[in-house]
LUMLUMMI-724064 format. One record per residue: residue in one letter; x, y, z of N, C-alpha, C in turn. Coordinates in nm, 3 decimals, m for minus. Example, Ala and Ser with C-alpha at 12.3 -4.5 7.8 and 13.67 -1.06 7.14 Angstrom:
% LUMLUMMI-724064
res, n_xx, n_yy, n_zz, ca_xx, ca_yy, ca_zz, c_xx, c_yy, c_zz
A, 1.319, m0.569, 0.780, 1.230, m0.450, 0.780, 1.320, m0.330, 0.780
S, 1.285, m0.225, 0.708, 1.367, m0.106, 0.714, 1.290, 0.003, 0.787
***
This chain:
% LUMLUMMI-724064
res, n_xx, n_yy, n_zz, ca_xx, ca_yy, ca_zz, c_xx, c_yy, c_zz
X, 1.089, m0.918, m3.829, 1.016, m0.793, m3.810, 1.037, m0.744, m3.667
X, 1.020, m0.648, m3.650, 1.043, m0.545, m3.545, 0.909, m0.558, m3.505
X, 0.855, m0.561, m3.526, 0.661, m0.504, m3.473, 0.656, m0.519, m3.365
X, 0.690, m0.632, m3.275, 0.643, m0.712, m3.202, 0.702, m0.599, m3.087
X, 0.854, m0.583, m3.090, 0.904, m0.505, m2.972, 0.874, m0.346, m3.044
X, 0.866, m0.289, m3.115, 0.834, m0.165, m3.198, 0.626, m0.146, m3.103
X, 0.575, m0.214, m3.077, 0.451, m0.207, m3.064, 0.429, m0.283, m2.884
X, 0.565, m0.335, m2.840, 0.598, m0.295, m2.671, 0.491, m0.446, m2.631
X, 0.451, m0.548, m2.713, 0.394, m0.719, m2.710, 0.537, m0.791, m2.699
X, 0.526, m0.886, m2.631, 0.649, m0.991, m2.595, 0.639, m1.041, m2.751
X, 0.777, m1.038, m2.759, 0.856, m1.025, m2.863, 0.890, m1.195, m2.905
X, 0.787, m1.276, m2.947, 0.763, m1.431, m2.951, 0.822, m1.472, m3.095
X, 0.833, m1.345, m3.186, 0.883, m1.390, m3.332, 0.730, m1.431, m3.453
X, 0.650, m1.460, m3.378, 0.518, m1.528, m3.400, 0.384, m1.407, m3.401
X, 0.322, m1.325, m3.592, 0.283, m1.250, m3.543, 0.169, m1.307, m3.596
X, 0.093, m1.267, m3.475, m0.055, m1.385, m3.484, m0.184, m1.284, m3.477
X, m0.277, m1.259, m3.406, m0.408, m1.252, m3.371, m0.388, m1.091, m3.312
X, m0.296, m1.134, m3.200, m0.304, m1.037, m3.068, m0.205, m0.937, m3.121
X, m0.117, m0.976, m3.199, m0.027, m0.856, m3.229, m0.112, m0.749, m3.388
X, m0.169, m0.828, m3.432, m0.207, m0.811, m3.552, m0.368, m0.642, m3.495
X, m0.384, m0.701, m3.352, m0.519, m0.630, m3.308, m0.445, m0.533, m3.234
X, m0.346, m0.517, m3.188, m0.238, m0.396, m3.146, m0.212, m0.311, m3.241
X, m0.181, m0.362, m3.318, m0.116, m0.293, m3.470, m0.263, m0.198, m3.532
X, m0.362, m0.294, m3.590, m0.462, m0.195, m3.622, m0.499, m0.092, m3.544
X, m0.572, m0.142, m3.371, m0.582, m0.012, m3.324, m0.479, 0.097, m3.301
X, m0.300, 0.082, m3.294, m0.254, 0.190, m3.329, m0.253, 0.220, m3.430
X, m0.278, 0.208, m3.560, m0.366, 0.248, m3.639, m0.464, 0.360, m3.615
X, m0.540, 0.335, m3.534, m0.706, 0.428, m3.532, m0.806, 0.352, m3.520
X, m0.793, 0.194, m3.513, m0.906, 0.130, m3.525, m0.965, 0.140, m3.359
X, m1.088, 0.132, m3.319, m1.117, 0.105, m3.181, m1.125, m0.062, m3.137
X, m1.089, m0.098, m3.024, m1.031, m0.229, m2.951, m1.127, m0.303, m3.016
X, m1.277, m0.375, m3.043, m1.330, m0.511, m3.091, m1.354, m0.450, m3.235
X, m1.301, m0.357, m3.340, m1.322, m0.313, m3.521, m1.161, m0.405, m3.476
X, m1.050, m0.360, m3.406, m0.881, m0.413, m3.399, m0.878, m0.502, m3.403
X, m0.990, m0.593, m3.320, m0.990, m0.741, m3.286, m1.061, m0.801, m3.425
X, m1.159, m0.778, m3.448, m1.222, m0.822, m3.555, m1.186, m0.846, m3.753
X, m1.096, m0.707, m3.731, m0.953, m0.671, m3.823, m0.860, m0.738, m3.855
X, m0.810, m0.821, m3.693, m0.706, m0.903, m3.673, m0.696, m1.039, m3.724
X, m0.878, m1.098, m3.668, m0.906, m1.206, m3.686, m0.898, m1.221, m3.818
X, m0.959, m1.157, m3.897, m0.931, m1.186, m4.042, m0.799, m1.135, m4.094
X, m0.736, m1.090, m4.084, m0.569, m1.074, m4.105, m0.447, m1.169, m4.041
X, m0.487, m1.198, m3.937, m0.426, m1.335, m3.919, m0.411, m1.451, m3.999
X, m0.534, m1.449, m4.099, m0.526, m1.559, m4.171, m0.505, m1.527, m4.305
X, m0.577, m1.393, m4.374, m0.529, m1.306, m4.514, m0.378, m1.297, m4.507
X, m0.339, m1.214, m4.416, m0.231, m1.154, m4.461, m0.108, m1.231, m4.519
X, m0.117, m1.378, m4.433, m0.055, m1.505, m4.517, m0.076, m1.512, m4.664
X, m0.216, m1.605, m4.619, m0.277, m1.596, m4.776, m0.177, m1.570, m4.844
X, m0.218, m1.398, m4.875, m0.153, m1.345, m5.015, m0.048, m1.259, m4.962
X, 0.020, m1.332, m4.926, 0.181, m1.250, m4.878, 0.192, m1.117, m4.805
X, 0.112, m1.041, m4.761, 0.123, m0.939, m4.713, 0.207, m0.948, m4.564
X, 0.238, m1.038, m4.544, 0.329, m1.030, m4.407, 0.456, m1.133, m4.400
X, 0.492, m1.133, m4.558, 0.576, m1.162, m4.648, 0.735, m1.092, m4.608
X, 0.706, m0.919, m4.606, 0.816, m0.819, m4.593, 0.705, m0.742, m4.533
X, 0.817, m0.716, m4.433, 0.758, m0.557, m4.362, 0.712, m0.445, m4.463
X, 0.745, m0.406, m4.542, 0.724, m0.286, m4.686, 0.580, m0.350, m4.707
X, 0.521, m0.516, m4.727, 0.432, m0.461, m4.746, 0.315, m0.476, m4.671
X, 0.331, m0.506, m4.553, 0.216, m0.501, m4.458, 0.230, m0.359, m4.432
X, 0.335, m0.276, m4.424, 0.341, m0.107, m4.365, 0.228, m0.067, m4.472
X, 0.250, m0.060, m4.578, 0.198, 0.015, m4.727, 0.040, m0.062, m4.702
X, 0.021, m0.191, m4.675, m0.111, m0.210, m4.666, m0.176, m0.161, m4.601
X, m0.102, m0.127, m4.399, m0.207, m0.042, m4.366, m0.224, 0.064, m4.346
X, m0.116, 0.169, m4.440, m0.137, 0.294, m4.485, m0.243, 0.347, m4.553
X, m0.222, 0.257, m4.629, m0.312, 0.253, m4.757, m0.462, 0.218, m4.691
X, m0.497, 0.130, m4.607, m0.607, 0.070, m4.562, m0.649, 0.169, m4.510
X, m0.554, 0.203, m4.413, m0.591, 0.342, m4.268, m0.657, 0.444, m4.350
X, m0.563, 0.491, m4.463, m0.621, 0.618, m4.536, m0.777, 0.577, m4.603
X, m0.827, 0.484, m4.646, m0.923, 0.442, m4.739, m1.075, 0.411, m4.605
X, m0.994, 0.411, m4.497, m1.095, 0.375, m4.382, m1.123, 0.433, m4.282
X, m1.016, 0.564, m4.312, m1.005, 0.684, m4.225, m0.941, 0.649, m4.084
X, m0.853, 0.540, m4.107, m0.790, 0.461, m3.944, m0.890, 0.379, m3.912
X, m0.935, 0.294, m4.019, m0.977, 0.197, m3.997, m1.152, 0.186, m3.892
X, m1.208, 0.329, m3.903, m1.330, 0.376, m3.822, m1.428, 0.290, m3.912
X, m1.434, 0.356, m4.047, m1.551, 0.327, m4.091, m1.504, 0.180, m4.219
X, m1.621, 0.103, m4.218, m1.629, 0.011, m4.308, m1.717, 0.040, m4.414
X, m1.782, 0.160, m4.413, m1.896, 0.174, m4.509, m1.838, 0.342, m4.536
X, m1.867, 0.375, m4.682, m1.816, 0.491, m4.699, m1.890, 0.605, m4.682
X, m1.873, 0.731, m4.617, m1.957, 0.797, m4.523, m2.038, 0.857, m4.642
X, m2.009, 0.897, m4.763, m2.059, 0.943, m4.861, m2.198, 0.840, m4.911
X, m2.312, 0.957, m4.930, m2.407, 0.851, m5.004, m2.355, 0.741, m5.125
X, m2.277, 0.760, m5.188, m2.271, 0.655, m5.312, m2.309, 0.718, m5.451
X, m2.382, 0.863, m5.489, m2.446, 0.909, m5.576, m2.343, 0.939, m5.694
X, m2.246, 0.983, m5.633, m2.142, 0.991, m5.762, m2.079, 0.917, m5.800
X, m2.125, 0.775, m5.758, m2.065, 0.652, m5.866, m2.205, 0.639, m5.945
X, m2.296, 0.683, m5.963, m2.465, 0.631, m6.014, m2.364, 0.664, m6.174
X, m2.424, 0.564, m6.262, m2.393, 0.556, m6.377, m2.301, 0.537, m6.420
X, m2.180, 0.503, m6.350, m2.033, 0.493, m6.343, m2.012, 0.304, m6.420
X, m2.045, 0.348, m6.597, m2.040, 0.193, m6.619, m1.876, 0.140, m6.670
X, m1.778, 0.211, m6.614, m1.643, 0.158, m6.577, m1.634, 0.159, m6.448
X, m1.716, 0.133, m6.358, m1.765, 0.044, m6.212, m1.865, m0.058, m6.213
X, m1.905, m0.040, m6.355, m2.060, m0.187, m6.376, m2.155, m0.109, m6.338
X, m2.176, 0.005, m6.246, m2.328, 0.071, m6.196, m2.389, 0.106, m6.330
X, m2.469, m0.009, m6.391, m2.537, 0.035, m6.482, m2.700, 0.030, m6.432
X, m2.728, m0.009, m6.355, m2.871, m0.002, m6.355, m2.896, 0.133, m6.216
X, m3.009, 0.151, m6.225, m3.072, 0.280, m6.115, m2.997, 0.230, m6.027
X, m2.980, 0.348, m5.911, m2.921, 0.297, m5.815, m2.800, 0.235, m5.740
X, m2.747, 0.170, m5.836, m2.622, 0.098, m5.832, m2.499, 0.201, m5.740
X, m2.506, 0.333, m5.800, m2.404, 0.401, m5.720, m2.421, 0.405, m5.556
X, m2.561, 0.454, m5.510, m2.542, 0.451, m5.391, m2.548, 0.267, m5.337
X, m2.589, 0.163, m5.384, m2.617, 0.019, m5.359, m2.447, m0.030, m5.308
X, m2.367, 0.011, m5.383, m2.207, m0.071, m5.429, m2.111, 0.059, m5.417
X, m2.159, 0.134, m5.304, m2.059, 0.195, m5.284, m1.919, 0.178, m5.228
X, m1.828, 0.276, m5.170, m1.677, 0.194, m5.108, m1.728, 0.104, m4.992
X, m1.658, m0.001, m4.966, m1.722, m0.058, m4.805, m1.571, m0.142, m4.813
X, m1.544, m0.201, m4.689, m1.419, m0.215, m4.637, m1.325, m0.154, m4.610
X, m1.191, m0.206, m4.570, m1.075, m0.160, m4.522, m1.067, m0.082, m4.642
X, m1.078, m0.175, m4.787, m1.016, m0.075, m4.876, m1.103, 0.002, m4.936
X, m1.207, m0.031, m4.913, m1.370, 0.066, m5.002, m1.379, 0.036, m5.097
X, m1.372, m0.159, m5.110, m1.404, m0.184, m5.268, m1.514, m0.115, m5.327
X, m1.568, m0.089, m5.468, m1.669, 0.000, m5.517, m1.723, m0.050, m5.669
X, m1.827, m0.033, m5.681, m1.926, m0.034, m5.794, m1.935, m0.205, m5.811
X, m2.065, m0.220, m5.840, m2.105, m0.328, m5.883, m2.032, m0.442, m5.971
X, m1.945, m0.412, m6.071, m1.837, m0.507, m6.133, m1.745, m0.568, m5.985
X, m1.707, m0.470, m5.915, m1.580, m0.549, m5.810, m1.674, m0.623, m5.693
X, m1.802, m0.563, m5.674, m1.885, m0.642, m5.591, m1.880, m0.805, m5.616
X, m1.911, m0.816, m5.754, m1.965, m0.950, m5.846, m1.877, m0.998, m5.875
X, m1.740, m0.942, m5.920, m1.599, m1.049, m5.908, m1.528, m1.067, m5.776
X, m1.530, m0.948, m5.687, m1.461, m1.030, m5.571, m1.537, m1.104, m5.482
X, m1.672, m1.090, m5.509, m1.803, m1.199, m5.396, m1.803, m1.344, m5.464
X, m1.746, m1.355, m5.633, m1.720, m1.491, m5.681, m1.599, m1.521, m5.630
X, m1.509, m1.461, m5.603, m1.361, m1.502, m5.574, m1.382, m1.542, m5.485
X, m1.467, m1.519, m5.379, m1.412, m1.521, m5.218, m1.539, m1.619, m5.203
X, m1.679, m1.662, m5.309, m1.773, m1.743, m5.254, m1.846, m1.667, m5.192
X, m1.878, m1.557, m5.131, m1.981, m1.474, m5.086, m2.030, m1.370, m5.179
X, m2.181, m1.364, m5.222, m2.273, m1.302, m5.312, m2.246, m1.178, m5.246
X, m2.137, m1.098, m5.272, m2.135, m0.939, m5.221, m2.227, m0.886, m5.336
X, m2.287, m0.935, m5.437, m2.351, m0.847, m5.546, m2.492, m0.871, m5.484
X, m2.531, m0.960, m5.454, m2.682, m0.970, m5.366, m2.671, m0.909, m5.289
X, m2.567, m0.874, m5.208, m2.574, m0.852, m5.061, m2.470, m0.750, m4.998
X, m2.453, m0.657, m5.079, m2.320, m0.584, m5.086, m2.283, m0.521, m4.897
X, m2.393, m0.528, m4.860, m2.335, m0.495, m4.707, m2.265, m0.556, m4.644
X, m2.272, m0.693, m4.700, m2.165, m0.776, m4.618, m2.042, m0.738, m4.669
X, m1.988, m0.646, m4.694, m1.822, m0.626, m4.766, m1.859, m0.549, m4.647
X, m1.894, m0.465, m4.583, m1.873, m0.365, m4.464, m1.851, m0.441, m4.351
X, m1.879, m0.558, m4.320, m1.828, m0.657, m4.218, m1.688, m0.682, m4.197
X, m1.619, m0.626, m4.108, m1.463, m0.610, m4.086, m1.384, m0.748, m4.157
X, m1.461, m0.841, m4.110, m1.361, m0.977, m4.133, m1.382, m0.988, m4.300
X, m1.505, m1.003, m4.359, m1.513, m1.008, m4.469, m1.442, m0.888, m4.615
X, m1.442, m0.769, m4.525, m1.381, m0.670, m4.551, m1.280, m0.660, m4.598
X, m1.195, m0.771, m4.515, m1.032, m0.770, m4.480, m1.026, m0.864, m4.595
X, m1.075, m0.972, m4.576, m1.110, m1.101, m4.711, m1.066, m1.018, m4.829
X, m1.187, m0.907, m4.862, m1.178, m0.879, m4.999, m1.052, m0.740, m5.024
X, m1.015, m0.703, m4.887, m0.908, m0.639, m4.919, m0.762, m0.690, m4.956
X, m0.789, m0.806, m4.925, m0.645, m0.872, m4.924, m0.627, m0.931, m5.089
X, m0.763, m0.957, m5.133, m0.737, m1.087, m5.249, m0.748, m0.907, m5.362
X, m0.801, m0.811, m5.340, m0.787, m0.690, m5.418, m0.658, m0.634, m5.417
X, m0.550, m0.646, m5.330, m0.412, m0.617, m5.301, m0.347, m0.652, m5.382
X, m0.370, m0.847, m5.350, m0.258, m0.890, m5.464, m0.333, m0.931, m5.590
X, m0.428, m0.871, m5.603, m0.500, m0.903, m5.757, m0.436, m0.811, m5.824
X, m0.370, m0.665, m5.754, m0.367, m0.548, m5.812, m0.205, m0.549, m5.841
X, m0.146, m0.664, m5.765, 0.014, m0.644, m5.774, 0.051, m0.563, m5.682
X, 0.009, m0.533, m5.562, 0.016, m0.412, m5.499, 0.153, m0.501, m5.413
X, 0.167, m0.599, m5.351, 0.305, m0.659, m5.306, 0.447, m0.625, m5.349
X, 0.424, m0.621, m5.470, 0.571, m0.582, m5.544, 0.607, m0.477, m5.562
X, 0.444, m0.344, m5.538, 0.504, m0.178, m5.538, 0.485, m0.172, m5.422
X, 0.484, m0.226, m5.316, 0.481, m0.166, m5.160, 0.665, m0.255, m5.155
X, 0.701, m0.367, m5.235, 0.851, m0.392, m5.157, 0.939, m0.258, m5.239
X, 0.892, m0.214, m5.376, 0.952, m0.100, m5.417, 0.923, 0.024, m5.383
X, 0.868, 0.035, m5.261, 0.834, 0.149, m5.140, 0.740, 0.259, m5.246
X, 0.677, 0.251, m5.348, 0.598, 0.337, m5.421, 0.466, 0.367, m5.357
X, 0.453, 0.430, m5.288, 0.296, 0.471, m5.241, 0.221, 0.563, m5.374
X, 0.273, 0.658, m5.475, 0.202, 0.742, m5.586, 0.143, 0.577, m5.691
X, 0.252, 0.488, m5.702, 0.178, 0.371, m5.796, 0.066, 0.290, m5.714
X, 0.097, 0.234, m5.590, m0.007, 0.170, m5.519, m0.125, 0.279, m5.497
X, m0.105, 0.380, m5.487, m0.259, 0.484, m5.478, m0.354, 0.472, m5.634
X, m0.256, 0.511, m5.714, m0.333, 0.503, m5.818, m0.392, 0.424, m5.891
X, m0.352, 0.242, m5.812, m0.424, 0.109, m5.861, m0.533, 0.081, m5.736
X, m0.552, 0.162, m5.669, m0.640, 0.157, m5.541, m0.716, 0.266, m5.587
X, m0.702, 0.378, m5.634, m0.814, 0.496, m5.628, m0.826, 0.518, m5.807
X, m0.728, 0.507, m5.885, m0.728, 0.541, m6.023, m0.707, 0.674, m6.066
X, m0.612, 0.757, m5.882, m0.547, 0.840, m5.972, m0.444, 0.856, m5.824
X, m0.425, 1.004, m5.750, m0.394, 1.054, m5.617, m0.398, 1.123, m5.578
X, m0.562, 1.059, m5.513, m0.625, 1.114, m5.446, m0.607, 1.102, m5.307
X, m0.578, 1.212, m5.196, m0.536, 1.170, m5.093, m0.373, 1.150, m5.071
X, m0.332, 1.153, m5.166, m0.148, 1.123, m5.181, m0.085, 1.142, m5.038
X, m0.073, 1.269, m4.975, m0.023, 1.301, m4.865, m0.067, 1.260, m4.760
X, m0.200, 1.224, m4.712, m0.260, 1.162, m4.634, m0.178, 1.004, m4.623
X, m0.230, 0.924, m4.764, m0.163, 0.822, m4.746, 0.001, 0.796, m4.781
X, 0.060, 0.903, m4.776, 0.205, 0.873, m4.746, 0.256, 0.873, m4.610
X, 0.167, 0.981, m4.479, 0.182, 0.997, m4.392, 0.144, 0.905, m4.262
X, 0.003, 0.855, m4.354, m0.052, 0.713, m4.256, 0.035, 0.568, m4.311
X, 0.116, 0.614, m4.462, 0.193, 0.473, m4.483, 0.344, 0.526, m4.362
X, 0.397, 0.597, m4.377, 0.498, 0.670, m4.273, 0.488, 0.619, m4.088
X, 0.374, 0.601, m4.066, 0.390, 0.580, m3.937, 0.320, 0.421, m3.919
X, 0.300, 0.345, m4.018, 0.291, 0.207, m4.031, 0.406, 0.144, m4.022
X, 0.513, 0.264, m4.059, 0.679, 0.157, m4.117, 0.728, 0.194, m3.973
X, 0.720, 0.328, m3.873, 0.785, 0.400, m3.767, 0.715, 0.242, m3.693
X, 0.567, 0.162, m3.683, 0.539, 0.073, m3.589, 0.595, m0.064, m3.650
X, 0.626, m0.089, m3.775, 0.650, m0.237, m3.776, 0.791, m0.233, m3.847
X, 0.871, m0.151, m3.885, 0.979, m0.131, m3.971, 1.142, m0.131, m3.873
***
């Protein structure tokens, strides 16, 4: 990968913590959301291959940037009301829409992805759904939602219209996130 000299960090081959917290805040993230981002991507992005091929860490944080607005917000600025009743999100009971709204990098949403990715990962995000707005935990459930979704194999086939539409369920935002995936590949490509 290029990142390392592409993003102007001594060029060690080794992309760890500090390069990983460069990268987000050029992104949009501000210096301790970058750091905090990092910390848990240092260890995700292994995980589940995202720093596998350049194609698909670029596309992840296109895709992330756009879903987080550059990585500002962890909680989605919208009340939550227009997921209320949304029972192909699980919000079946009162409330549920604004409770399990987007939160994280990627804005997981509605009560079903709360309750399967808080079992996946061992943290009760369905008790406690604020903790998905916690950067590190955030990153957790963005990463294991990535490659739950197959999203690795359409970011190495450079598709941003298929990876949008297994992230949002249609494309929404399309140009936005082709343009924030565009200058993810100009920093690590």
């Amino acid at each position: 990968m290029r990142l390392q000299s592409n993003l102007g960090v001594p060029a060690d081959g080794v992309i760890g913590r500090g390069t990983l917290a460069i990268l987000f805040a050029r992104m949009g993230a501000d210096p301790a959301r970058a750091a905090e981002l990092a910390l848990g991507a240092n260890v995700h992005f292994r995980t589940f291959g995202i720093l596998d091929t350049p194609m698909r860490l670029a596309h992840f944080m296109g895709q992330c940037a756009h879903e987080s607005a550059g990585f500002v917000y962890m909680e989605e600025i919208a009340s939550g009301a227009a997921y209320e009743g949304r029972a192909d999100l699980g919000n079946t009971q009162a409330g549920d829409g604004k409770r399990f709204k987007g939160r994280g990098p990627i804005q997981l949403t509605g009560r079903a992805n709360y309750r399967r990715y808080g079992r996946d990962i061992g943290i009760d995000l369905e008790g406690h759904p604020e903790i998905a707005a916690v950067p590190s935990i955030g990153m957790l459930t963005a990463c294991k939602y990535w490659h739950d979704q197959g999203l690795n194999e359409l970011a190495d086939a450079d598709d941003v219209p298929a990876i949008t539409r297994r992230i949002n369920g249609g494309v929404n935002g399309l140009a936005d996130r082709m343009a924030r995936t565009a200058k993810a590949k100009g920093l690590i490509l």
